[in-house]
DRENDO-1510 file (C-alpha; in Angstrom, 1 decimal, always signed):
<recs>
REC; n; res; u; v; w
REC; 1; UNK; -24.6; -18.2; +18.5 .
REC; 2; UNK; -26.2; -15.2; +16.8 .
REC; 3; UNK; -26.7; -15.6; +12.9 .
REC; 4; UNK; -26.9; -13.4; +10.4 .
REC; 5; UNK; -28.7; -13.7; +7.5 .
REC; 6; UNK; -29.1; -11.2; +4.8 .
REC; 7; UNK; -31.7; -11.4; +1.4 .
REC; 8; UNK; -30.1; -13.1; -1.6 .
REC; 9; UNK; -27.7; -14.9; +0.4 .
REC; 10; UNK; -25.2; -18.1; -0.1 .
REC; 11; UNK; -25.7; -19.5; +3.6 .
REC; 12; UNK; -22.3; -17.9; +5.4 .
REC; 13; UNK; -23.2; -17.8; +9.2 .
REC; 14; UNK; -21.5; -15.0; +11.6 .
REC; 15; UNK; -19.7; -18.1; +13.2 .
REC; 16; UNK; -18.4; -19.3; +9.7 .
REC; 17; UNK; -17.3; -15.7; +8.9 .
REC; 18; UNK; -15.6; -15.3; +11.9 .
REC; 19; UNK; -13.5; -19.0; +11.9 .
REC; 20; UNK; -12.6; -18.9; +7.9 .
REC; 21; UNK; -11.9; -15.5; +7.6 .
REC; 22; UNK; -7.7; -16.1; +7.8 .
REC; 23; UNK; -8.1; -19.5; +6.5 .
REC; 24; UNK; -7.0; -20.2; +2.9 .
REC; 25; UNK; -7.0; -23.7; +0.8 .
REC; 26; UNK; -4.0; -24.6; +1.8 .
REC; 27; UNK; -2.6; -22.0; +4.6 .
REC; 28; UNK; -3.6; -20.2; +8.0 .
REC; 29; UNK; -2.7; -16.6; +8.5 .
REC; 30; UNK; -2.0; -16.7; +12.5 .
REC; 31; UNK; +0.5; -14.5; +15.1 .
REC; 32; UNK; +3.5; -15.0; +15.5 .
REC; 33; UNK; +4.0; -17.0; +18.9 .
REC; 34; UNK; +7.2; -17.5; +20.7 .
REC; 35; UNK; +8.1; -21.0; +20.3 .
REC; 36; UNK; +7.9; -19.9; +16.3 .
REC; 37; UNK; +11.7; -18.6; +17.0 .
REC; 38; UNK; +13.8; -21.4; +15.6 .
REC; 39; UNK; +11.9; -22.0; +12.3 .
REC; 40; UNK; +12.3; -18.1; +11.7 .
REC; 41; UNK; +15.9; -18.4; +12.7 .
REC; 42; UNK; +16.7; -21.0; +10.2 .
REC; 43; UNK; +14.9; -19.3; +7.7 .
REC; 44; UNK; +17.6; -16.1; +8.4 .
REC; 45; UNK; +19.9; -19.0; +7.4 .
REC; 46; UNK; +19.0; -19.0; +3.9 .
REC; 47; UNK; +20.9; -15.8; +2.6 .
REC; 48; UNK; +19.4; -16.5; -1.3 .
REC; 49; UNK; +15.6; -16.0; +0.6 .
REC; 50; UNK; +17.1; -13.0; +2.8 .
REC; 51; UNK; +18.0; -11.4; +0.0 .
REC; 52; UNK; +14.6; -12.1; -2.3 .
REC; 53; UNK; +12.8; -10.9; +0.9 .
REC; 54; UNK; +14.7; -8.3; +1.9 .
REC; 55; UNK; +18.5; -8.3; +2.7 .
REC; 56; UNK; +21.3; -10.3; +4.1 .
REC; 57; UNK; +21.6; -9.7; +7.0 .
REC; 58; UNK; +24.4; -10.0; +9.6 .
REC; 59; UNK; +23.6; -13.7; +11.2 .
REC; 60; UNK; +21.6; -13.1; +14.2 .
REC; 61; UNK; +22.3; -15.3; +17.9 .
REC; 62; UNK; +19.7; -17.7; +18.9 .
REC; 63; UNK; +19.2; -15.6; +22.0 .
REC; 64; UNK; +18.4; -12.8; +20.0 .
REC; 65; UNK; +15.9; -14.8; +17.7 .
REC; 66; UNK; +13.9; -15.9; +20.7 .
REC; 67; UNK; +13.6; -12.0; +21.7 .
REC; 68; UNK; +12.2; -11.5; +18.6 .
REC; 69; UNK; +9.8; -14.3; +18.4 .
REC; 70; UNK; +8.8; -12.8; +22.0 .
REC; 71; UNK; +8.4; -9.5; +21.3 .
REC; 72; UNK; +6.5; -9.7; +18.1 .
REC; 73; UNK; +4.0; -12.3; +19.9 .
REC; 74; UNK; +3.1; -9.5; +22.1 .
REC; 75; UNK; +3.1; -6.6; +19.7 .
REC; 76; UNK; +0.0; -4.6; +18.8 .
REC; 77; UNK; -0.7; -3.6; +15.1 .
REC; 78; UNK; +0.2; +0.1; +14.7 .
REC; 79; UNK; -2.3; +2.2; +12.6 .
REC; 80; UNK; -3.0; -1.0; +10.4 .
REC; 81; UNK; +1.0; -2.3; +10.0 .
REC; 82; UNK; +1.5; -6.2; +11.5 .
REC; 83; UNK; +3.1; -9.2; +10.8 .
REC; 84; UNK; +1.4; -12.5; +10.6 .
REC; 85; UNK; +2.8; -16.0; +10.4 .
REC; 86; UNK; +2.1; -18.3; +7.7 .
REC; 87; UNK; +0.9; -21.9; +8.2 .
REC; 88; UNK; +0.1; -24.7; +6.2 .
REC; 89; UNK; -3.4; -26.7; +7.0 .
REC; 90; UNK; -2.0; -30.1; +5.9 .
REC; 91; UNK; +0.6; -30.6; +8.5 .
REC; 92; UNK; +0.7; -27.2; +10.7 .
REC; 93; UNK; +4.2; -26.7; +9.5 .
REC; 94; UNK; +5.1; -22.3; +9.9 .
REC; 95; UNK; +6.3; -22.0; +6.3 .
REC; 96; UNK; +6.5; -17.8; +5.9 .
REC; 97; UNK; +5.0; -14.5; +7.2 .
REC; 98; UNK; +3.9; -11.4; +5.7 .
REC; 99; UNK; +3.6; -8.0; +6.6 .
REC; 100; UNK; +1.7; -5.0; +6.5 .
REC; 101; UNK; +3.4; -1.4; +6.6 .
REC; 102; UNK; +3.7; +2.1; +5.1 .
REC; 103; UNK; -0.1; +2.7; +5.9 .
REC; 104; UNK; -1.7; +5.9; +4.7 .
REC; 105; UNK; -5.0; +6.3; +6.0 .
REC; 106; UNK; -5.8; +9.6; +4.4 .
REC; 107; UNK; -4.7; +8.2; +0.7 .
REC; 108; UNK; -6.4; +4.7; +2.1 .
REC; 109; UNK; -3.1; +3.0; +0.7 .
REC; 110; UNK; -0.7; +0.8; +2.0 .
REC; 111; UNK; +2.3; -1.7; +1.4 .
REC; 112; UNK; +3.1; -5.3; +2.1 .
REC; 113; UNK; +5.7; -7.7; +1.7 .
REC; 114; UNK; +5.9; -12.0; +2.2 .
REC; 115; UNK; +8.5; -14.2; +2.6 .
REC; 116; UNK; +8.7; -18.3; +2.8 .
REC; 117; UNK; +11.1; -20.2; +3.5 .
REC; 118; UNK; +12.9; -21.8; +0.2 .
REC; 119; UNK; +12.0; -25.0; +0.5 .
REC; 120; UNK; +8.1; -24.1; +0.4 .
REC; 121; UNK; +8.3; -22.2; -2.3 .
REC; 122; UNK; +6.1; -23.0; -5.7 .
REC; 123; UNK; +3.6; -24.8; -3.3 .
REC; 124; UNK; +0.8; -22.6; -4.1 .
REC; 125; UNK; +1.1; -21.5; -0.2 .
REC; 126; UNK; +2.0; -17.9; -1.2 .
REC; 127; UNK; -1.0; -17.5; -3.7 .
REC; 128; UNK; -3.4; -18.5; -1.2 .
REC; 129; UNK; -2.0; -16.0; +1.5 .
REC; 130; UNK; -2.0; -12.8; +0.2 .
REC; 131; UNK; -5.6; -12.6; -1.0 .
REC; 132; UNK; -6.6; -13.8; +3.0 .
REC; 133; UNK; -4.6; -10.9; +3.8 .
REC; 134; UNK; -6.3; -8.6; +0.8 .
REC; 135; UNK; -9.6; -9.2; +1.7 .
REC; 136; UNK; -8.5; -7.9; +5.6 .
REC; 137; UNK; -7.3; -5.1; +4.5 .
REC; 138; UNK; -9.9; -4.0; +1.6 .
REC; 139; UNK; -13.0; -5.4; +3.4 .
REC; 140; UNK; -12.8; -4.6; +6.8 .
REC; 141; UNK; -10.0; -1.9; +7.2 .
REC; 142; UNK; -11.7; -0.2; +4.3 .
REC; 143; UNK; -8.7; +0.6; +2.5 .
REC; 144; UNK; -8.3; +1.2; -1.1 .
REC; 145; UNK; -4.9; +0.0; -2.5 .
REC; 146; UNK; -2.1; -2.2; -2.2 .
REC; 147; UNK; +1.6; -1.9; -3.3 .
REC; 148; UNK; +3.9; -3.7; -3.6 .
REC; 149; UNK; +7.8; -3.9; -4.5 .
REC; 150; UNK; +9.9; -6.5; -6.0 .
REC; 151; UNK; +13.3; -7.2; -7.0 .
REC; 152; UNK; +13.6; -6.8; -10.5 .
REC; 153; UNK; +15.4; -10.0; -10.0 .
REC; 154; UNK; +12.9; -12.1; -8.2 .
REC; 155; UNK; +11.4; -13.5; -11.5 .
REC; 156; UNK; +8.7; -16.0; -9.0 .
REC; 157; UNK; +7.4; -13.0; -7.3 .
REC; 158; UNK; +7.3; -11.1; -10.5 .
REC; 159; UNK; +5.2; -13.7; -11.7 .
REC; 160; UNK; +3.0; -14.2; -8.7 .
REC; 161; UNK; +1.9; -10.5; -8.7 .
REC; 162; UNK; +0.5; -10.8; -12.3 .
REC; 163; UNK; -0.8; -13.8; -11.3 .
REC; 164; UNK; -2.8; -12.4; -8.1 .
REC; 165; UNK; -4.1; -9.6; -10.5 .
REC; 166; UNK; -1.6; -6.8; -9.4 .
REC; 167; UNK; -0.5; -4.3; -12.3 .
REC; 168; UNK; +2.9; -3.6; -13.2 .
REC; 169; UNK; +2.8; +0.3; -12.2 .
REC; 170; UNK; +6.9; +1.6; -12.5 .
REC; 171; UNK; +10.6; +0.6; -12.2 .
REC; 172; UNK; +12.8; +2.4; -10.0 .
REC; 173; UNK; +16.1; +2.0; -11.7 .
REC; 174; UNK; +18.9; +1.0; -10.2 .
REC; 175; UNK; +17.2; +1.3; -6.6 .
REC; 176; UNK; +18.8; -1.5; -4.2 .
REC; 177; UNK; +22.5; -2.6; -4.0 .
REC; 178; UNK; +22.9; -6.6; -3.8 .
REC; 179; UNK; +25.7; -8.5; -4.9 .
REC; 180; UNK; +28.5; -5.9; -5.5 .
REC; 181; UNK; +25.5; -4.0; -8.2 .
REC; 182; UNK; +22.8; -2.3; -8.4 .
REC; 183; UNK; +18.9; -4.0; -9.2 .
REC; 184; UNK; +15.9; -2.0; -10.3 .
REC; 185; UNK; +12.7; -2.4; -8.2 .
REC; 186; UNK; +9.1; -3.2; -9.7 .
REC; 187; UNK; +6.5; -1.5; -8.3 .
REC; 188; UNK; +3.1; -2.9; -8.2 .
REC; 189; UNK; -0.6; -2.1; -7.2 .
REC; 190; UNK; -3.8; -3.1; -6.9 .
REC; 191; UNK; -7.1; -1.6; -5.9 .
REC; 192; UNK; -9.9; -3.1; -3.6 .
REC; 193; UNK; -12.5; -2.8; -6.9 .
REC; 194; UNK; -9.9; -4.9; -8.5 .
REC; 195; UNK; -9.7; -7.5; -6.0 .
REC; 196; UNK; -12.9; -8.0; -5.8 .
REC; 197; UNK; -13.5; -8.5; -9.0 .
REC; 198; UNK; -10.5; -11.7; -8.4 .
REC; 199; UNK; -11.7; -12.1; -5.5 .
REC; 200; UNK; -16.1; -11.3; -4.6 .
REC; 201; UNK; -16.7; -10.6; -1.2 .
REC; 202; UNK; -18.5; -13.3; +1.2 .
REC; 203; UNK; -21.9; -11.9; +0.4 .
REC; 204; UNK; -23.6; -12.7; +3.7 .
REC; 205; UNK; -22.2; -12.4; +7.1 .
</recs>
């Protein structure tokens, strides 16, 4: 094993770098693997979470879950845009995913979303994913900002973006249709300075 070891240093080997860099306090950011088809699939169960996450959807055949959970273990990122399954260290359970998209190299900006299934929500799970996934995307892609949007509904993920150091940016008004109305959309962003500052860098490799 080669190590690396810089001046001013806290001790973090290549091999430690390497091994911790998706692992949280609480959760693993892995692929998504095949077999992961029939947690997703009850997951589309929940329409309340579908439509936090995104939007009910028509219910989807088991047969086409296991495509899915197939397909997406086999897919490449594109230009920086993937989708990563969450799991929790203290019993290996898959409790969510989250996904990059909407990457703009040129503007070094991007968008991302995450979803868990209701009953491991408020578990701290989400909290410890998204700055694994942050500090991908700000310290080795070398991008420069994240966004985000959220229901104007969704009062927990309002509340976990200010609490993950995101700013409250705009409100599209009445931008998505749920339940018979319309909802207004909360758009937040934060930059890779301001991560860091939340969130310093391993200083040695």
């Amino acid at each position: 094993m080669v190590v690396i070891r810089l001046p001013d240093t806290i001790g973090w080997s290549f091999d430690q770098a390497v091994t911790s860099a998706w692992v949280g306090k609480l959760v693993r950011l892995r692929a998504v693997e095949p077999e992961d088809w029939e947690v997703f699939w009850r997951f589309d169960q929940n329409t309340v979470d579908g439509r936090r996450s995104d939007k009910i959807h028509p219910p989807r055949s088991a047969s086409r879950q296991r495509q899915w959970a197939e397909q997406a273990a086999l897919k490449e990122p594109d230009n920086d845009a993937f989708q990563l399954a969450i799991e929790s260290l203290a019993d290996g359970a898959l409790v969510g995913a989250l996904s990059t998209y909407f990457v703009d190299h040129r503007a070094g900006r991007f968008m991302y979303g995450i979803a868990l299934g209701s009953e491991h929500h408020r578990r701290g799970y989400a909290s410890d994913a998204v700055p694994l996934l942050l500090n991908h995307m700000f310290g080795e892609r070398r991008l420069h900002k994240c966004e985000a949007g959220v229901w104007a509904f969704n009062e927990p993920s309002i509340a976990l973006h200010r609490k993950l150091g995101f700013t409250e940016e705009g409100r599209l008004r009445d931008h998505e249709f749920f339940a018979g109305r319309h909802h207004d959309v909360v758009l937040f962003g934060m930059t890779a300075p301001e991560f860091a500052a939340r969130h310093p860098f391993p200083s040695e490799l």
